[in-house]
N, C-alpha and C positions, 0 to 999 in steps of 0.2 A: 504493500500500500504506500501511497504516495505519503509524506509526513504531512502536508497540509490540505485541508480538502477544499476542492476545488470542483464547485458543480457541474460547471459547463463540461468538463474534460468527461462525466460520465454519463449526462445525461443523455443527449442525442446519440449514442453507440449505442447506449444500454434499449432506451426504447426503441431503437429500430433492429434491434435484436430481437427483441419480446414479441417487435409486429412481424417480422419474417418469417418467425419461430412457429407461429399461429398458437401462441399462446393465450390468446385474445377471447379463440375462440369457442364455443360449450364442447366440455370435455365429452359428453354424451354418457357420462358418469355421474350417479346422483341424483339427490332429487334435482328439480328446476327451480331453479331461483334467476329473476327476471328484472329488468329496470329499461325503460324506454326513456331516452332521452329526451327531453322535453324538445323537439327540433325547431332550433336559432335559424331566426332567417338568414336565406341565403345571401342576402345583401348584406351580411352583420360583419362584427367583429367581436372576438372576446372582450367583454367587460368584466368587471367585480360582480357583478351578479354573476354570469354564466361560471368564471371561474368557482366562486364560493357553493352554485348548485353541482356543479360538474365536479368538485374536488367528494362533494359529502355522497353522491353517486358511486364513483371511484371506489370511496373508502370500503361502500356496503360492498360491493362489486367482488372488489380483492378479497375482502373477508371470507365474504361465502364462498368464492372459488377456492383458497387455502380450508373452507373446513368441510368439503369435497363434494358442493354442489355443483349441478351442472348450470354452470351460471352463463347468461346471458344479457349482454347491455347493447341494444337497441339502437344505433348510431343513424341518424339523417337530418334532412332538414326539408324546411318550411320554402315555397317559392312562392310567399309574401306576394303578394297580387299586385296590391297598391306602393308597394316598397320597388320591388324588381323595375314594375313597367314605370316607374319615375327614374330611376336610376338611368334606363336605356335609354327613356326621351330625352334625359338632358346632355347622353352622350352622346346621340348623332346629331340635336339640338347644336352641340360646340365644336363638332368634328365636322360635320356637312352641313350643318344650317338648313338640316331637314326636319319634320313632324313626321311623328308615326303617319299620319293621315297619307304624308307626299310615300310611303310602303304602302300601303293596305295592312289588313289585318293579317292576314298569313306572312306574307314578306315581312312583317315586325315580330313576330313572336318566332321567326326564325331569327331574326337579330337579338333576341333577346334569348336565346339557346345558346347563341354562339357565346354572348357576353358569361353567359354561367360557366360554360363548360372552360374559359380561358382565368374567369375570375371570380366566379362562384361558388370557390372551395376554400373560400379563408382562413371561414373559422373550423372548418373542420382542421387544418394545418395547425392550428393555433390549439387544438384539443391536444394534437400530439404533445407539445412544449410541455402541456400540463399535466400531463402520464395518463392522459385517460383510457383503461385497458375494454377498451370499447373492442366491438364486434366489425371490423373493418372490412372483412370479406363480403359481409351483407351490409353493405350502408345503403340507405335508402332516400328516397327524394319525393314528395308528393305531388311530383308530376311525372313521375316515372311513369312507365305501362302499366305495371300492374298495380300499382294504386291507383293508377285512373283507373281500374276493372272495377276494384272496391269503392271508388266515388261513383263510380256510375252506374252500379247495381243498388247502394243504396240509394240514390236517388229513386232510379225506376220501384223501388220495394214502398217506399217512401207514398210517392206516388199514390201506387195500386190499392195503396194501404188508406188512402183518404186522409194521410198524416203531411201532405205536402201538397199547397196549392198556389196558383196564382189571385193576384189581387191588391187593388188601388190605396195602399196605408200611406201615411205619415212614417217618414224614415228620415233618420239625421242624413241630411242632403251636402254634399261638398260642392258649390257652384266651380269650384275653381278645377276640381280635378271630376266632376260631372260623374260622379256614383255616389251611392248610397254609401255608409259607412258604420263599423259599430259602434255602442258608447266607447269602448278603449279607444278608439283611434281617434279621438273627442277629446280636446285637451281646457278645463273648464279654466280660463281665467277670472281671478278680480281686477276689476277696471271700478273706475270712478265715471259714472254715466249721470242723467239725467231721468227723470220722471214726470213724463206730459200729465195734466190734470185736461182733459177735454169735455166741452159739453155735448150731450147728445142731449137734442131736440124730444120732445116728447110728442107725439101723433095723435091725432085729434081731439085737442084741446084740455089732454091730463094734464092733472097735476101732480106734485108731490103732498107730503102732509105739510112740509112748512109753505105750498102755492107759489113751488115754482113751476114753470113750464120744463123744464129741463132737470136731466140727472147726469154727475160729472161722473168719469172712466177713469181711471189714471192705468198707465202705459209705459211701458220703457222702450217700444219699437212702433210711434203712428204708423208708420206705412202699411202696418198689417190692416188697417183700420178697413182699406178699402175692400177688404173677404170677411169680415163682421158680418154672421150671421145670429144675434142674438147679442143681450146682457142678463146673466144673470145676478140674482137678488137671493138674500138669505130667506129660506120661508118664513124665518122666527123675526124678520126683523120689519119692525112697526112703520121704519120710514116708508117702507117699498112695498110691503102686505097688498097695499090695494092697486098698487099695479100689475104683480102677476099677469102674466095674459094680453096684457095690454102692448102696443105697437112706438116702436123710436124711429122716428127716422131719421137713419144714418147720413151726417153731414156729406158733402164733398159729391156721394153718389146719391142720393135720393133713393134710398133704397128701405121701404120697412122692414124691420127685424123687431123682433118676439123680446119680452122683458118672462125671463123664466127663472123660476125656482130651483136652486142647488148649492148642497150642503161647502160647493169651492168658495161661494162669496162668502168673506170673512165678514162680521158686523164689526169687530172692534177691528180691523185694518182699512185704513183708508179709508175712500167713501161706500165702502160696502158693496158697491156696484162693481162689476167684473165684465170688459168687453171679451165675447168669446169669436175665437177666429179658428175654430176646429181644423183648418186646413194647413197650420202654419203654426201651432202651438201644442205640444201632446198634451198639458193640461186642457187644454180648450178644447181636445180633444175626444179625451173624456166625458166631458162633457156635453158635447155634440149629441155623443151615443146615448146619455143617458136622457137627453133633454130632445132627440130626436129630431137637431138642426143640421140641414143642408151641410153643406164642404163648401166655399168656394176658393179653389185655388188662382191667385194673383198675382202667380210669378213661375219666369221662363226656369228652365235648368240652367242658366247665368246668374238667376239671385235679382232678375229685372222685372219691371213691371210689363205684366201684356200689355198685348193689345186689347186683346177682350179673355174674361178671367174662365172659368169653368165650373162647370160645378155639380154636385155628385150628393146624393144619398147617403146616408150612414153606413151602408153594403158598399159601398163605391161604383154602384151603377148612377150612371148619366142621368142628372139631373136636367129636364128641356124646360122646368116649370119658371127658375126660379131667373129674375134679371143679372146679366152677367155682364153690366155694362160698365168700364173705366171709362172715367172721365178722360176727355182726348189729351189734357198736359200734361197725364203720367204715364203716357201711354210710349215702353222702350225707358223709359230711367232706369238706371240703376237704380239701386234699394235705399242706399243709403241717401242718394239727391234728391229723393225720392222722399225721404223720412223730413229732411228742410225743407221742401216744397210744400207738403203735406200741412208741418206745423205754422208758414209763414199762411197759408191757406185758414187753417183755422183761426188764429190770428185775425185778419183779416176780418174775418165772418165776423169777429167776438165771439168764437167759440172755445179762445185758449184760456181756461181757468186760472190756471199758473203752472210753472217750469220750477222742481225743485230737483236741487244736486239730489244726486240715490249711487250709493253706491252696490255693484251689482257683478253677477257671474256669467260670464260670456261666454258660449262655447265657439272654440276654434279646433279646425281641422290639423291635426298635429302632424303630417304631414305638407300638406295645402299652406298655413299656417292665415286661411280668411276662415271668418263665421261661418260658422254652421246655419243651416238655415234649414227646418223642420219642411218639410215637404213634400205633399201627396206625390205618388208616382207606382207603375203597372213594377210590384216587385213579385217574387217566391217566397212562400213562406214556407215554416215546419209548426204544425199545428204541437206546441209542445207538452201542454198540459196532458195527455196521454203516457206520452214518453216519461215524462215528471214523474209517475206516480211510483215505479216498480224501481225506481233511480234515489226518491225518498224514501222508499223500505230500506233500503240496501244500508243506506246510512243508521237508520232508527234502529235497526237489529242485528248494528255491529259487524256486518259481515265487508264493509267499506266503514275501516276509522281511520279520523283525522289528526294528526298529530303537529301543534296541542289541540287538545278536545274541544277549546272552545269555536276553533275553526267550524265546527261542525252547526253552531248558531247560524254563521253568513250564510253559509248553504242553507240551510231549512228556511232561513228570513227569504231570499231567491227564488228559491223551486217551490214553495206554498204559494206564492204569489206569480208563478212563472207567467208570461204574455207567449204570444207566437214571435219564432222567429223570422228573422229577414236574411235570408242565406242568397240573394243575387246583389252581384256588382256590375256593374256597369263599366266592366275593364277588357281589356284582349286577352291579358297574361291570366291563365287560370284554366281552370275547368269550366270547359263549353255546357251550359246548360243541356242537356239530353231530351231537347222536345224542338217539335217544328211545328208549322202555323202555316194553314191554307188562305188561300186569298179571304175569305169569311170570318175570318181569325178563330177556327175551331184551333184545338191545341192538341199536339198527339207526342206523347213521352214512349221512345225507344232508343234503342241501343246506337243506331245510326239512321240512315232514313230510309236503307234498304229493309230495316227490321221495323220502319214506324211501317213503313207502304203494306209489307204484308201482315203485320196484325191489325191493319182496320180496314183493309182492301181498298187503297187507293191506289188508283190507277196514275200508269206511268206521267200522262197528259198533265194531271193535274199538278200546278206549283204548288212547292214546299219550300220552304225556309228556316233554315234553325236560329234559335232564340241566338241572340247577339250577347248575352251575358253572360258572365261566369259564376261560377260559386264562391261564395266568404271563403276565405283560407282557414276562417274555424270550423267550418264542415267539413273540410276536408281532414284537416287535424284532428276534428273528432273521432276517428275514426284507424287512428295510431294505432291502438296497441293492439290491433288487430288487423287490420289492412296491412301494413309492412310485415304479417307472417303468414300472407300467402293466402287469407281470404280472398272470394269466396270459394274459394276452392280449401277443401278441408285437408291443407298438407300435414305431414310429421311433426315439419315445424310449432306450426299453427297448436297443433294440438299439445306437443311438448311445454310449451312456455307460454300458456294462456292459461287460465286467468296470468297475470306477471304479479310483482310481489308488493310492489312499492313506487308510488310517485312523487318525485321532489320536486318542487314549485313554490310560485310567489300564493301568496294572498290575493292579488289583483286581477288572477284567471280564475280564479276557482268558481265563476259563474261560467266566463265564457270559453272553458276549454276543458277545465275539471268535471264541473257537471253533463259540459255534453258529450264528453267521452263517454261518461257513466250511463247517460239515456239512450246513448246511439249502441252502446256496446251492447246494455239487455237488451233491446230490442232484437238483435242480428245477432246475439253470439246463448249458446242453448247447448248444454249439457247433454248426455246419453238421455236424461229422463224427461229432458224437455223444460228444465227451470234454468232462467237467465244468469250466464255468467258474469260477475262484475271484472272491470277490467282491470283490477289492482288491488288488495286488498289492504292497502296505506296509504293515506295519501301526507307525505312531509311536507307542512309549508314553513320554509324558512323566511327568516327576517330580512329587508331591507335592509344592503350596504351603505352607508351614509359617511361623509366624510367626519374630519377629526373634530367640527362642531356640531356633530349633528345635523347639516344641510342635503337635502339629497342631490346626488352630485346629478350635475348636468353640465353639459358646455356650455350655455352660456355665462355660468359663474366661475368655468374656467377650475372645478372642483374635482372632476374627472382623474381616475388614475387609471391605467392602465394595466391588467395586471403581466401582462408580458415585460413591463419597463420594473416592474417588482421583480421580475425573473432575472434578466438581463442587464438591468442597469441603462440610465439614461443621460448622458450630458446636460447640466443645467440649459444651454443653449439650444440645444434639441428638443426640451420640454416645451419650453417659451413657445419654437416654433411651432412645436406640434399641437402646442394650444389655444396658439393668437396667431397661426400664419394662415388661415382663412378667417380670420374673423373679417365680417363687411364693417364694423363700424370702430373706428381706431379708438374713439373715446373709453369702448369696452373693453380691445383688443390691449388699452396699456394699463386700464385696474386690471385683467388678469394675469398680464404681465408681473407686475408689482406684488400681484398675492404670490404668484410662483417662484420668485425669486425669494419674497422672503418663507414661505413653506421650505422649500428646495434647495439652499442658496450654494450648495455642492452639487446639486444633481442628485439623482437618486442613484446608490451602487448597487451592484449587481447580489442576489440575495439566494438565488437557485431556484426549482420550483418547491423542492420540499421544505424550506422555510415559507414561504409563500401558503403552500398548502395548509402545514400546519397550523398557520397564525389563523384559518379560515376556520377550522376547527376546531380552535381554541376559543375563537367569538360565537361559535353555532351555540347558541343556549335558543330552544326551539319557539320558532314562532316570534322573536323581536327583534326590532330594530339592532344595526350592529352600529358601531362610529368605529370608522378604522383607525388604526392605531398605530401610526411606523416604528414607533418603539417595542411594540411588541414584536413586528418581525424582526426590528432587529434582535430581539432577545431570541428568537425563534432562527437566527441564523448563528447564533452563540452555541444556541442548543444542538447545532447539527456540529458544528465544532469541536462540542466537547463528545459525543457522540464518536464524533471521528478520532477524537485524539485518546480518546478510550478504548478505540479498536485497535489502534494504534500501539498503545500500551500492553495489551494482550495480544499480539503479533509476535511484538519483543520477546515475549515472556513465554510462547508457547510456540511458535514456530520451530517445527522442527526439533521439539523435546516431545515428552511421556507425557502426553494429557490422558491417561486413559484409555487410548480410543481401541488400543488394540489388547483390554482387559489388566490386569494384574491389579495388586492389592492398594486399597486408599485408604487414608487417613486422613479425616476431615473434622477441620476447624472451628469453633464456634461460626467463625464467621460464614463459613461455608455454609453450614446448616442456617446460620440465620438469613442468608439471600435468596437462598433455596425454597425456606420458608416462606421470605417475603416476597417471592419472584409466583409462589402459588395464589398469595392472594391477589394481587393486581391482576392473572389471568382472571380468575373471579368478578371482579370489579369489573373489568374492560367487556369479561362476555356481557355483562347484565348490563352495561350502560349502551353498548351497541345493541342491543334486542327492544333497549327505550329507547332509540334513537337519539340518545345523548352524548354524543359526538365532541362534544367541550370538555363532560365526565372524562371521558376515555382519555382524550389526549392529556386531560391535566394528570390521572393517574400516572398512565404512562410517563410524561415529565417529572413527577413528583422521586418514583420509583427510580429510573437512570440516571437523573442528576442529582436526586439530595439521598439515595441510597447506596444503589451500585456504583455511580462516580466517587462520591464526596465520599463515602464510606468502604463499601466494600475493594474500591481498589486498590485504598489505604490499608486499610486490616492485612489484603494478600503480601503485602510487601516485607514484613517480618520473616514472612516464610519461605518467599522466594527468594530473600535477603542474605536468610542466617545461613551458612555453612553447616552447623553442625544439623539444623532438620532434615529429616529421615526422608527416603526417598518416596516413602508411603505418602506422607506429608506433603512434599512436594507436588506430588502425582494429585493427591488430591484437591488441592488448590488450583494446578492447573485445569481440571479438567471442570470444576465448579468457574473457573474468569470465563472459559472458552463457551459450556455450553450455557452458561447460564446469558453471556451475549448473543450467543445464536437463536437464545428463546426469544431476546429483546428484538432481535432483526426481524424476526417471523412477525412477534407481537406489532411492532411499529410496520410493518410493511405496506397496510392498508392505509396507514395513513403519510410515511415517507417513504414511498419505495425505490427512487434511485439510488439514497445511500446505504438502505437496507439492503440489496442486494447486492452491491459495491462491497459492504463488506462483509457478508453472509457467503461471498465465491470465494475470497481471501481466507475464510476459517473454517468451512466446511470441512475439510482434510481432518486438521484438530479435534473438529466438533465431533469427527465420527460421520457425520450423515452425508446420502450420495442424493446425485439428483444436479438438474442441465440447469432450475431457476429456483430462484427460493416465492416465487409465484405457487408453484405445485407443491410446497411444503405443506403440511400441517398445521393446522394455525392453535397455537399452546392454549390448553383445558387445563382447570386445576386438576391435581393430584395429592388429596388428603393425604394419603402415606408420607408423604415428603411436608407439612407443617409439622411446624415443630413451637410450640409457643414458647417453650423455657428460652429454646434459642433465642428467641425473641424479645425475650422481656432479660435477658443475661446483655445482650446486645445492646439496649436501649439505656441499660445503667453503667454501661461503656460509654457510650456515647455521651450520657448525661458527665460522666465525670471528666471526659475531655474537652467537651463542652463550656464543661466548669474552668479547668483551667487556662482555656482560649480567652475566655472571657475576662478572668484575674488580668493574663497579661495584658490585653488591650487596656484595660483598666489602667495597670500601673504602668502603661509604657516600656513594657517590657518585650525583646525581641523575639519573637518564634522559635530562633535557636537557642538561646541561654538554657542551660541545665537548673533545674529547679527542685529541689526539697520540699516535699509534702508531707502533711500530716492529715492524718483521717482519725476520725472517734466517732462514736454513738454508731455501731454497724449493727448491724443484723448478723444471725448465724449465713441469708443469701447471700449481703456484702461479703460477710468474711471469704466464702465461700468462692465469689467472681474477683475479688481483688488476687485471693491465692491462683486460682487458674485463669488471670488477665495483666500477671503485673508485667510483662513481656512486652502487649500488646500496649498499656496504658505508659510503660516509659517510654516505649519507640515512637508511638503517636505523639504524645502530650508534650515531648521530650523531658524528663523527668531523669535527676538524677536519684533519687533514692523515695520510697515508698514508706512511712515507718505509722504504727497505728499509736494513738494516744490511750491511756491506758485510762479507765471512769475516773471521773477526780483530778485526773494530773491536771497542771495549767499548761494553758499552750504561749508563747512567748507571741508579740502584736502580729498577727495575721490579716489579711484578706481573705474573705470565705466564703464557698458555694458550698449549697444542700442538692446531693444527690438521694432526691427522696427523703430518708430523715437522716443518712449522714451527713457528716460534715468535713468537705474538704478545705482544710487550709495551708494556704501559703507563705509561710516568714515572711515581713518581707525588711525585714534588717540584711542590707549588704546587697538588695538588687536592684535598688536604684540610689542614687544624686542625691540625696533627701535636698539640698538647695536649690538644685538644677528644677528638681520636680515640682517644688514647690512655687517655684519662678512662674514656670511655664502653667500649674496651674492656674495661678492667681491671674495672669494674663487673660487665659479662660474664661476664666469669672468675669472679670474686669468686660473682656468682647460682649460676653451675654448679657449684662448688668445693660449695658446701652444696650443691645437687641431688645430685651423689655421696656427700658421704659421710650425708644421707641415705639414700639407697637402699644405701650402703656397711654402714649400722648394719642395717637393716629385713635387709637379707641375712646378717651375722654372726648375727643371734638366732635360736638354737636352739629359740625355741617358736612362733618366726613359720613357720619352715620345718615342724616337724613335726608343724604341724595346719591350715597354707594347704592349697590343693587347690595341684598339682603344676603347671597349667595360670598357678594366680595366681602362683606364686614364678617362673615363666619367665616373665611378664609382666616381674615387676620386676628380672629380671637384662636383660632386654632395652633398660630403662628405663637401667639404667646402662650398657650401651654405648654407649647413644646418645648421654646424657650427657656420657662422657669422650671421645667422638668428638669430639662440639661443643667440649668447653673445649679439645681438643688442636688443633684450628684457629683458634679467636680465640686461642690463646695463640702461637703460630704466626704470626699475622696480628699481633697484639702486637709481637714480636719484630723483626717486619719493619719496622713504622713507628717502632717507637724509634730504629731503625739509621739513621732518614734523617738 
């Protein structure tokens, strides 16, 4: 082994070994243990989310493969609809200064193949870096073939099933990129807007109760005003009671509309009156249905005013009854010139009550980056409340639980209240809609249009056209963990690893990807006995990565970290650019600037991925927010260091000597049996905290264990033994063969969570350790083995520890060096003391470094000591003749003296009444914190003062 460790040198050999090796792949041994990768669009890049789910995937992955499942992980991706087909337009957009439109549809979605197949494997390149021991041979794509079989069988099932239909809704409309879209890809902002108070006229000669002619509307959007088909009024409220029923005519158009009863108008908000514009509002929409008002739509698929509006029944058939007349000067505005025309119109009239700031939530297309605009239009839906129902059992009776459980409220609040879906877009790139359309607009759903013609006998003659849309990229995702194994065709596969075991994800899909995996999976996927299979029998949702304030990272705060630049390391100057060398607006591009420089003001070094990894691990505590932390990794790249420099150490020590491996007699050491002991319960620990999904657990055990036992401790203990000349060779043998295999248990155990340096040095000791075998992947992953605790070892061990402990501590205390030889005295022991100092006093001079051990006898006096209680002895240390008694007394009083002003320091900043009553509450309990610590410290050097004056 190299004497320093160096990740880069093992990492990229090691995993393209692993991938060559087909070690990746289900051994065809075992039960099936299963994980589908949740698939990153193919436009992406690794981020700290993908890494942090794909590290905690990994971890289960590795484990169950080592404890001899036939494991399988799931590897593909997403072809993102409205991500992809943006990407391509802007790229022939800059390159030819052409529109999809100047291709056609087939010539552009062959340009947008070619763009995947050259640049569409990013992140899967980037999974490598991060060890993911994914299923490589079968990766899959959800526009492959055979997923489009499985998109387009369910569809046609869908269909036949009267669970999928076409039809005229309200759907969040993108003018700018002209489809429909779902709430995620809705990005809601707070904006500071205004609030119109308008009057509407009252119809034939009503009044109100205080005798006005009119009732005011208040509005954050007039332009909608002109698709107002109604206002409603609370039933219970006494202003508007005797209106019910009665007629407004609506300003601008001359159009009457209904004053109606519904539980939306608030009495104590506003004026209590609610204009409803069902075709342009999903509350108003609501409402529509329940109050049985028209639709009229008022605007183009641009977000512009018609020319003349439309208008539609509560079913969304055509409406010929109702006036559909714009006024001619808004006829072609845009929306927004549209909304100042409107109000300098009402104005005008005297119809504008008043204009008060409101501030409010906008939704924007978070691709698009214009308002959403709610908007009728001919979409597909999936009737879901059917699918809902067998998808809610599944949850309720444990057979799909969520980890943490309360995940399990968001779902049930969701799927009790399910709507229809809206599964068509209005894009190229995707799955072609599977129906065509005669000149009559009959609609006929098959497989192509050779398969529509002969299942409904249309004749050659007659024109057909297929639907122009594609399907949500969540339809088609719903349908993961069973379409990528070979549905509907019932293969090997298919049936080996379905149900799978476990799905790791956000919070924020578990409506729109989580639950309809689970509705689309029972519906299509059915057991020998004919009861629905669920598609996973866990679902993990871990926490949001959030930067070191708590902020969620995004570019444009410039908060963003990479986790490949955590791998690899990154030039301050390379950061900069890579986070302000497209920014459009310089004012932003130089505060990010300025935050990265002082975050980063070295750059970021290079950390490996297993320190990376494990820092991920170390934050997984399930289901919360994380704040990243670069001091933890870097403490998490110390850890692999010393890791390294301990195999290192047992290299030395056993290379090529008598570990055992080839039999004869041992003799083992307390210490031996105490890490042996303690090496069984962290297996312990680590199985039960991976089977909770506590992934934080584990890794802290494991760290707990390798560095503050088998490092700090056990590789101390070995060194007497492999030291002394005159110990036996039994002795010897058994020491070594307790450093060798008791690391090799640590490389196995840590594997799933660091496994480039675990196998790195798991191939280096294997020899030693006795065990054969091509990867330490195929090993065994370590169970405890009761036979081998040993509690006395353990609690013999721990009053070792406590009494060197004790003397570490004397020294620091009195300034005294690590090396100097020291005389102790011990009294008040137990017959165990007696007992462990008789067969430890070898171990407690060579550690402690201790020149003589002597016990004090009940009674006797002991001359001025410093003293630590191991338990209820008492170890002390003279301390006449080992230190300066002037020198120390100098230096402490110095001590005092610094502290004395650190107190009254923070003594004054805490007396002032204007620090306190305009710090945050957060800062003032910093700096009282600050002075406890303070007067802790001077009360122990004044203390230790005291003691050394007296000698």
């Amino acid at each position: 082994m190299e004497k320093t460790y160096n990740p880069h040198a093992i990492e990229r050999s090691r995993y393209q070994t692993w991938e060559e090796k087909g070690y990746f792949a289900p051994s065809g041994e075992g039960d099936s243990y299963t994980i589908m990768i949740p698939p990153p669009n193919v436009t992406g890049s690794l981020h700290m989310g993908h890494a942090f789910q794909d590290s905690i995937m990994d971890a289960l992955i590795r484990y169950q493969r080592m404890k001899g499942s036939n494991t399988l992980w799931q590897v593909g991706t997403d072809h993102a609809g409205i991500a992809t087909q943006m990407v391509v337009e802007r790229k022939v957009q800059a390159e030819e200064g052409k529109t999809r439109h100047d291709y056609g549809r087939d010539a552009f979605t062959d340009k947008i193949w070619e763009w995947k197949e050259e640049s569409g494997g990013n992140i899967t390149r980037q999974l490598r870096r991060l060890g993911a021991s994914v299923d490589w041979d079968n990766e899959r794509f959800t526009m492959d073939p055979g997923f489009y079989k499985a998109v387009q069988e369910v569809f046609i099932r869908l269909h036949k099933d009267d669970l999928i239909y076409r039809g005229k809704r309200l759907v969040n409309w993108d003018p700018k990129l002209h489809t429909a879209i779902s709430d995620l890809e809705v990005e809601n902002k707070d904006v500071n807007g205004h609030m119109w108070h308008l009057r509407y006229p009252l119809a034939d000669g009503e009044t109100t109760s205080e005798g006005k002619d009119y009732i005011v509307v208040a509005t954050t959007r007039p332009e909608t005003m002109l698709g107002d088909t109604g206002v409603a009024v609370n039933a219970e409220d006494e202003r508007y009671k005797a209106l019910i029923g009665k007629d407004i005519l609506l300003p601008l158009v001359n159009r009457r509309i209904s004053i109606v009863a519904d539980e939306h108008a608030d009495m104590e908000k506003g004026t209590g009156c609610v204009k409803i514009t069902p075709a342009h509002d999903f509350n108003d929409n609501e409402v529509g249905k329940r109050c049985n008002l028209p639709m009229i739509n008022i605007m183009t698929l641009n977000g512009d005013i018609r020319d003349q509006a439309e208008a539609f029944n509560t079913d969304g058939t055509v409406n010929n009854e109702i006036d559909t007349h714009i006024p001619e000067q808004y006829r072609g505005m845009e929306r927004f010139a549209a909304r100042k025309q409107i109000v300098a119109d009402f104005e005008a009239a005297g119809l504008l009550e008043e204009i008060k700031d409101h501030d409010l939530t906008v939704p924007y297309g978070d691709r698009s980056g214009v308002v959403i605009e709610p908007l009728l239009t001919d979409q597909w839906f999936v009737r879901a409340a059917p699918l809902a129902e067998p998808a809610l059992k599944a949850v309720e009776d444990g057979e799909i639980q969520f980890v943490p459980k309360q995940y399990e409220n968001m779902y049930f609040s969701w799927m009790r209240d399910i709507q229809d879906w809206c599964i068509s877009r209005q894009l190229w790139w995707g799955h072609r809609i599977p129906a065509w359309y005669d000149d009559e607009g009959n609609v006929f759903v098959g497989r192509d249009e050779a398969d529509v013609r002969e299942q409904n006998n249309i004749p050659i003659d007659v024109a057909l056209r297929q639907d122009d849309d594609v399907l949500d990229t969540w339809f088609s995702s719903a349908l993961w963990t069973f379409g990528t194994l070979g549905w509907p065709e019932n293969t090997e596969r298919l049936k080996t690893f379905h149900p799978t075991d476990v799905l790791v994800t956000g919070f924020d899909i578990i409506f729109f990807w989580v639950a309809r995996m689970i509705m689309m999976t029972m519906h299509f996927m059915k057991d020998e006995d004919g009861k629905p299979q669920v598609p996973f029998k866990h679902v993990y949702i871990t926490g949001l990565i959030r930067d070191e304030s708590g902020d969620k990272m995004s570019k444009s705060k410039g908060n963003v970290l990479d986790p490949l630049d955590m791998i690899d390391g990154i030039e301050l100057e390379d950061l900069v650019e890579k986070r302000c060398g497209n920014m459009m607006q310089p004012q932003l591009a130089a505060k990010i600037e300025k935050r990265t420089r002082k975050a980063f003001p070295e750059g970021i070094s290079a950390h490996g991925t297993d320190a990376l990894r494990y820092t991920l691990y170390s934050l997984a505590s399930t289901g919360r927010d994380i704040n990243w932390d670069m001091k933890r990794l870097e403490g998490y790249r110390n850890f692999c260091n010393k890791i390294w420099n301990a195999a290192n150490y047992v290299e030395m020590n056993t290379k090529g000597e008598d570990c055992g491996q080839n039999g004869g007699d041992v003799e083992l050491t307390l210490a031996d049996r105490w890490i042996t002991s303690r090496l069984q319960r962290v297996e312990a620990q680590v199985e039960k905290n991976l089977a909770d999904f506590r992934l934080d657990h584990a890794s802290q055990n494991l760290y707990d264990f390798i560095w503050n036992e088998y490092c700090a401790w056990y590789l101390e203990l070995s060194k007497p033994v492999l030291w002394d000349e005159d110990a036996s060779a039994e002795l010897k043998r058994g020491t070594r063969r307790t450093l060798v295999r008791v690391l090799e248990t640590i490389t196995r155990l840590i594997h799933p969570f660091m496994p480039y340096i675990s196998e790195e040095i798991w191939q280096n000791l294997k020899a030693e350790a006795g065990v054969e075998g091509e990867t330490l992947m195929t090993q065994s992953y370590p169970v405890l083995d009761e036979s081998k605790l040993d509690a006395q070892a353990e609690q013999d061990i721990e009053w070792l520890k406590g009494f060197i402990t004790g003397i570490r501590n004397i020294r620091a205390e009195l300034n005294i060096g690590p090396n100097k030889g020291l005389n102790v005295l011990v009294r008040s022991l137990s017959s165990d003391d007696q007992r462990r100092l008789t067969d430890n006093t070898a171990f407690l001079k060579s550690l402690a470094k201790l020149d003589d051990i002597a016990v004090l006898a009940d009674g006797e006096d002991a001359p001025m000591s410093t003293t630590q209680l191991v338990g209820e002895m008492e170890v002390l240390v003279p301390m006449a003749g080992l230190i300066d008694k002037e020198k120390e007394v100098a230096r402490l009083s110095k001590e005092v003296e610094k502290l004395n002003k650190e107190v009254s320091r923070f003594e004054g900043k805490l007396s002032n009444e204007k620090f306190i009553s305009n710090a945050k509450p957060d800062v003032v309990e910093k700096e009282r914190g600050k002075l406890k610590d303070a007067l802790s410290a001077r009360d122990r050097l004044v203390e230790q003062l005291e003691a050394i004056k007296a000698l």
